[in-house]
N, C-alpha and C positions, 0 to 999 in steps of 0.2 A: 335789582341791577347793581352788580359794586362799583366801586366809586373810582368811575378810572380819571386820571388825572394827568397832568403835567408832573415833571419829573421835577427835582429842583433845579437840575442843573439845566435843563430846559426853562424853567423861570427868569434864574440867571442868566444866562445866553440871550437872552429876549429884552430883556432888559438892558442889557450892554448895548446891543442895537440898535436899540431905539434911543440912547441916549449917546451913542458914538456914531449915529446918521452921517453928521456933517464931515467925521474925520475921515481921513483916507485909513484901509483898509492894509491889514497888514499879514501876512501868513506863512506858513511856516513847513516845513514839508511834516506830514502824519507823521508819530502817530497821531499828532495836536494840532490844534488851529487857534491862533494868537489873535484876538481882537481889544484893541486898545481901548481904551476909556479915555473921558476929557478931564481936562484939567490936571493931567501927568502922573493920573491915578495909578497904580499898578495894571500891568494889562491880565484881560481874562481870560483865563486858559480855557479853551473848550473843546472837549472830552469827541473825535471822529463819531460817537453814536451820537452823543447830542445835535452835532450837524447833520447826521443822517434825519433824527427825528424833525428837525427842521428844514430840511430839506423838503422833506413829505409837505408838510404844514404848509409851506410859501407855496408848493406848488399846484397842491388843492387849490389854494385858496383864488392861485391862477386861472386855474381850470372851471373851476366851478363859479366865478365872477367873470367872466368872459362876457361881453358886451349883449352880444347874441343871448344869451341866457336870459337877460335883466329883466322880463317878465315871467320868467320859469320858475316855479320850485323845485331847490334842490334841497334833499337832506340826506346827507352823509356823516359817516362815521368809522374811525377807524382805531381801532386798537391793539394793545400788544398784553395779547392775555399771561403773559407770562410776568410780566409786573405790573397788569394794573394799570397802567399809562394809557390815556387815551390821545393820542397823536394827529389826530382831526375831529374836529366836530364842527357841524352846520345844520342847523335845524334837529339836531338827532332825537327830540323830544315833541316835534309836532307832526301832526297826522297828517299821512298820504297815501294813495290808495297802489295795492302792492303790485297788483296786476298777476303774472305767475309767481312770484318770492310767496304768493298764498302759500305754492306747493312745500314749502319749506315746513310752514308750520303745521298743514296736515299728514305732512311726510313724518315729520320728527314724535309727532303725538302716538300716529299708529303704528311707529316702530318700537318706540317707548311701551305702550300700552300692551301692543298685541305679540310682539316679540318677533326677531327677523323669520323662525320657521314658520310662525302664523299659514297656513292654507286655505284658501277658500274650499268652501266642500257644497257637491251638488249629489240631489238624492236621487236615484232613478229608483221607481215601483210601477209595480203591473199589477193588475188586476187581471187572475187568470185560474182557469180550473184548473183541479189535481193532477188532470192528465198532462198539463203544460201545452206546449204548441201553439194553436192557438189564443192568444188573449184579448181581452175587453180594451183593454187601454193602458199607456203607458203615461205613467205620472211621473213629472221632472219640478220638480222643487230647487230651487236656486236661492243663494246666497252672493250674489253681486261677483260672482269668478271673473274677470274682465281678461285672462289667459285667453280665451278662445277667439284666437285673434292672430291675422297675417304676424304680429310682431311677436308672437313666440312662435308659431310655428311655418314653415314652408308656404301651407297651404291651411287658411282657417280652420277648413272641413273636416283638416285629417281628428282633433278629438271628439268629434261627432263620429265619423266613420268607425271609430274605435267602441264607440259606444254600441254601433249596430253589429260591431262582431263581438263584443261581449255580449249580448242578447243572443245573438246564434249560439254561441258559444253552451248560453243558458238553453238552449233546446227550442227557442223563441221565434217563429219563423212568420209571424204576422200578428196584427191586432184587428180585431171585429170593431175598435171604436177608433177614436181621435188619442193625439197626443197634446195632453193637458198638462200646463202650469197651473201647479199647485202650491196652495200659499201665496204669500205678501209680506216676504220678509222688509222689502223697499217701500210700503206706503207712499199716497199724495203723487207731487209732479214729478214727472219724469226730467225736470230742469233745476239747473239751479235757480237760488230768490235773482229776483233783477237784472235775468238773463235779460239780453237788447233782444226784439223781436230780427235785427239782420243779424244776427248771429247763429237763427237757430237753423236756417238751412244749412250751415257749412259743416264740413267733418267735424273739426274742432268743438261745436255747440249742438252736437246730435246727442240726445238723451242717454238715460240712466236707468234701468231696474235691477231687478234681485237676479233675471236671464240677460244677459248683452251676448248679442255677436261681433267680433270682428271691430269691435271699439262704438258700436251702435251704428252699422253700417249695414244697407239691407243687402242681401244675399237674391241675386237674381240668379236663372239657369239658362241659359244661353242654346241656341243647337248650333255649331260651327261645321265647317266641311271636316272636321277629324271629330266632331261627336261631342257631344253635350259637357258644356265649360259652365263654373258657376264664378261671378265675379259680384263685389261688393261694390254697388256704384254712388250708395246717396245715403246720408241720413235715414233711418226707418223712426216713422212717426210712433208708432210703439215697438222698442226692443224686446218685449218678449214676444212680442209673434214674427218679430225677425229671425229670433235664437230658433221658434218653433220650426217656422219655413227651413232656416237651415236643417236643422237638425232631419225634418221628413224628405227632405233632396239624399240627405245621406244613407237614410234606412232604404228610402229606395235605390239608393247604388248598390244599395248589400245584397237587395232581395228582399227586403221585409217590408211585406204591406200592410197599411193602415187606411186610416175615414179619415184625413183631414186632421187638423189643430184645434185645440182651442186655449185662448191666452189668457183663459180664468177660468175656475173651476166654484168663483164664487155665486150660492146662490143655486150648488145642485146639491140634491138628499141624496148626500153618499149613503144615510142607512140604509137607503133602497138597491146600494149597489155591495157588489161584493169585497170585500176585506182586501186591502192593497199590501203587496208583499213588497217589502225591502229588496232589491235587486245586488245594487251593488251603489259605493258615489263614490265621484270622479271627484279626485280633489286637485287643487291650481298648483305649480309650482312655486316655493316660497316668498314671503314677504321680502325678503332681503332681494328677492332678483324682480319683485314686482314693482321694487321701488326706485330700480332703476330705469325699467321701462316707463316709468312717471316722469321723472325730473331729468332724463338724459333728454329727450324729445319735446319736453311738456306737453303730458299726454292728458288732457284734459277730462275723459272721461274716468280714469284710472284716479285719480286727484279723488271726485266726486263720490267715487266707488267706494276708497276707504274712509272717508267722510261720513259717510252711512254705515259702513261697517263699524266705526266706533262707535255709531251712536247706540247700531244694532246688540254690539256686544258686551258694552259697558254702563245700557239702559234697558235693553229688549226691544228695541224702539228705533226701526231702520230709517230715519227721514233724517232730513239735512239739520233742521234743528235742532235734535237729539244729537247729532254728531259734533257743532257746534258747541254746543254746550259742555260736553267731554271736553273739546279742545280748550275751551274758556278757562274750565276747571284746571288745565294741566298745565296751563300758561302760568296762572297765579303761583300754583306750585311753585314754580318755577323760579319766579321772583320776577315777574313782568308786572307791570303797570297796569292794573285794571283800565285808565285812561288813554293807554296808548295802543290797544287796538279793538277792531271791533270784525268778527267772525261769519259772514254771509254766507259763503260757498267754500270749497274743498279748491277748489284750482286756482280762485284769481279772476276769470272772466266774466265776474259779477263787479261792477262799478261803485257797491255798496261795502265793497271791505274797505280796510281801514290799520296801518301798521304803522309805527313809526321805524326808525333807523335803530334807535336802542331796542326797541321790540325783535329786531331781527338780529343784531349782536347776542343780544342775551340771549336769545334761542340756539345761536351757533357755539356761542362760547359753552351752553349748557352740554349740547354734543358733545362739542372735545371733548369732555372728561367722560361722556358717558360710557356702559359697557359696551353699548352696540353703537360707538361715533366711528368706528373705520369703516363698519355696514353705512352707516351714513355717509359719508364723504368717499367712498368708493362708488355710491348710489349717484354721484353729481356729479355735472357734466366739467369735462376738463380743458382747459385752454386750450386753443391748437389743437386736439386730440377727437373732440368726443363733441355728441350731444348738440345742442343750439349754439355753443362757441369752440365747435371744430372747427373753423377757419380763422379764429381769432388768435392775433399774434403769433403768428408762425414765423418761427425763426428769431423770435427773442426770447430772452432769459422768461419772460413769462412763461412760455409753452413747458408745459407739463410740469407748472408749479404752481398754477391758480386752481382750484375747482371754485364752483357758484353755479347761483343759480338766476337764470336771467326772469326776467320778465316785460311782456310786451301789448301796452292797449292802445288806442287812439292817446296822442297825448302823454304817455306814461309808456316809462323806460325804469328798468332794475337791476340790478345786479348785485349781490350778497354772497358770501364765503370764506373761504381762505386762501391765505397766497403765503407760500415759502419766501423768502428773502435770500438775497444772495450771501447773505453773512448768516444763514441756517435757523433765522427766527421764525415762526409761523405769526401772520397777525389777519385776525378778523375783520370784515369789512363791510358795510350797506350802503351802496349809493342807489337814489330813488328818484326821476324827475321827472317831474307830474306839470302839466300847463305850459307846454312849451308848446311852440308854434313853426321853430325852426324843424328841414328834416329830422327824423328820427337816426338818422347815419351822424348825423354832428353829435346829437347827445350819445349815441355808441361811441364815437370816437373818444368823445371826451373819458369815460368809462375807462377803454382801453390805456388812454395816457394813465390812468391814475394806476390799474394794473400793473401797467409795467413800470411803472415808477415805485411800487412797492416789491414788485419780485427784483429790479436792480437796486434795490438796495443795501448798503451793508450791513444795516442792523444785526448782532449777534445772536445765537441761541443763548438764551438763560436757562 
């Protein structure tokens, strides 16, 4: 972490203050502000940024000790990466649990690691004689694709349906057997560690493997008065025989029949069975636009997805704790605290993570400079604009100068990013409050003061 600090003339200033409390107050029209000293000392000239910076500071300090708060934790931090100054701090070195701001740090790790074009890639093979036409079975091997979903496309089903006319396509006009998932790229549970048991009915906390539909949602088919409708209405207790179900809805719209599913192929003698041929596989649209279907909505499965995917690609080893551990690995790199976080899950909706406020500056401020931090920060939701804070500060100098990333548990409130300044500075930010008991709308509120107290501000570009 570098060693952001107080400015001098901010030392100075502060000091004047406090030892010129009692005088009456004296000022001067910008570009300077004239605060006197006692005893008939020369007065201290101070510098409109220096009052900027203190302005910020008095007014944190406002915000975040607010009466309503006094049993809450807060920890915040704000800095101005361009010198180094760190312009608020509260608590920015003890632990609190991040809630979605997880998404940051599995966001940042598997755009660093795996690179914005990254693609998920899924294999389709049959099992079929020389004459083609008829085949034994089709095998779908998956790699955690979480694309196949209402939120990139119209309609979930259309790259399934796409799958059944490229099998037509291949001369393929049914199967004698089932359509099997093959392989185990994703091992163990399909949840995160120390998911709440009322979590795991809702959309948000519906599982995870190497097949997902539609963000682990199950795929029903309906008959209506205009003809057979398929809609996603619940959690499916296993996503790969959700992705299955979908997918054989769709070969039967084509015309291609089959025997049914099966969502393991572990445990049968393929040597007994015929040689599977490579078809074709469908690969996901980019990392760079998968990333922002994660952290513009916080999309909880997608979080999870690439969590394992790092583990998968950067150990062999598709499970949460192998993904963990990559990120652990690429924090230190980094120059984070071994003490100041600790890594459970890919999203945040595990209770057992653990960040502090410098933990998540130092991951943002690492961004700025990286090769791919505009794929980042184009990836996060925007004030007023976009994402979990589209309705946030509309119509002030905030809107469409903050990005971050929110986060929201029982209890726990977050917010992390950057915000422009009206004098062209960028400054990095973490506010976290954990243990409160007032609504959750008052800790937003307070949040937003602090936002827009940093985008009105004049702080310059350096």
């Amino acid at each position: 972490m570098p060693p952001y600090r107080f400015s001098a003339g901010a030392r100075l200033l502060a000091g004047a203050v406090l030892l010129g409390a009692c005088a009456p107050a004296t000022r001067v029209a910008p570009p300077v502000a004239v605060v006197p000293s006692v005893d008939s000392a020369p007065p201290v000239v101070v510098a409109p940024e220096v009052e900027a910076r203190l302005t910020i500071a008095r007014t944190a300090d406002s915000v975040f000790h607010d009466p309503q708060f006094r049993t809450a934790m807060w920890g915040a931090l704000i800095v101005d990466p361009a010198t180094g100054d760190t312009l608020y701090s509260l608590n920015p070195r003890k632990l609190v649990m991040p809630a979605s701001n997880m998404k940051v740090l599995t966001g940042t790790v598997a755009l660093h690691l795996l690179g914005p074009d990254f693609r998920f890639r899924t294999t389709f093979a049959a099992r079929c004689p020389p004459s083609r036409g008829r085949c034994t079975e089709l095998l779908v091997t998956g790699r955690g694709d979480p694309t196949v979903s209402a939120r990139f496309h119209p309609d979930p089903l259309t790259p399934l349906r796409a799958i059944a006319d490229s099998l037509r396509a291949r001369g393929i006009t049914s199967f004698s057997g089932p359509i099997v998932a093959s392989g185990d790229a994703f091992p163990g549970s399909i949840y995160g560690y120390g998911w709440e048991y009322d979590d795991l009915g809702e959309d948000y906390g519906a599982g995870i493997d190497d097949l997902v539909f539609n963000e682990g949602l199950e795929a029903i088919e309906m008959l209506t008065e205009s003809g057979p409708r398929v809609e996603s209405v619940k959690p499916a207790p296993d996503p790969r025989q959700a992705y299955l179900k979908a997918l054989s809805v769709a070969l039967r719209q084509r015309g291609i029949a089959h025997e049914g599913i099966l969502p393991s192929d572990s445990g049968r003698v393929d040597s007994l069975l015929a040689p599977a041929e490579t078809l074709f596989v469908l690969q996901s649209p980019p990392l760079s636009e998968i990333l922002g279907a994660m952290l513009q909505p916080s999309q909880n499965q997608i979080a999870e997805i690439l969590l394992r995917t790092i583990g998968l690609e950067r150990t062999g080893v598709g499970r949460p704790d192998s993904g963990a551990a990559v990120v652990r690995r690429q924090l230190l790199e980094w120059g984070v605290d071994s003490m100041e976080f600790r890594v459970r899950d890919g999203s945040g909706l595990s209770r057992h993570n653990y960040v502090t406020p410098a933990t998540m500056v130092r991951v943002l401020s690492v961004m700025q400079q990286h090769p791919y931090g505009t794929v980042f920060r184009e990836a996060l939701p925007v004030v007023g604009v976009s994402g979990t804070v589209r309705t946030w500060l509309r119509g002030t100098v905030a809107e469409r100068n903050a990005h971050g990333k929110t986060g929201t548990l029982g209890s726990v409130r977050a917010f992390s990013g950057y915000v422009r300044t009206a004098g062209g500075s960028t400054l990095i930010y973490s506010f976290i409050a954990n243990n409160y008991l007032v609504p959750t709308s008052a800790v937003t509120a307070a949040i937003q003061t602090m936002v827009r107290l940093m985008a009105e501000s004049p702080l310059p570009a350096r």
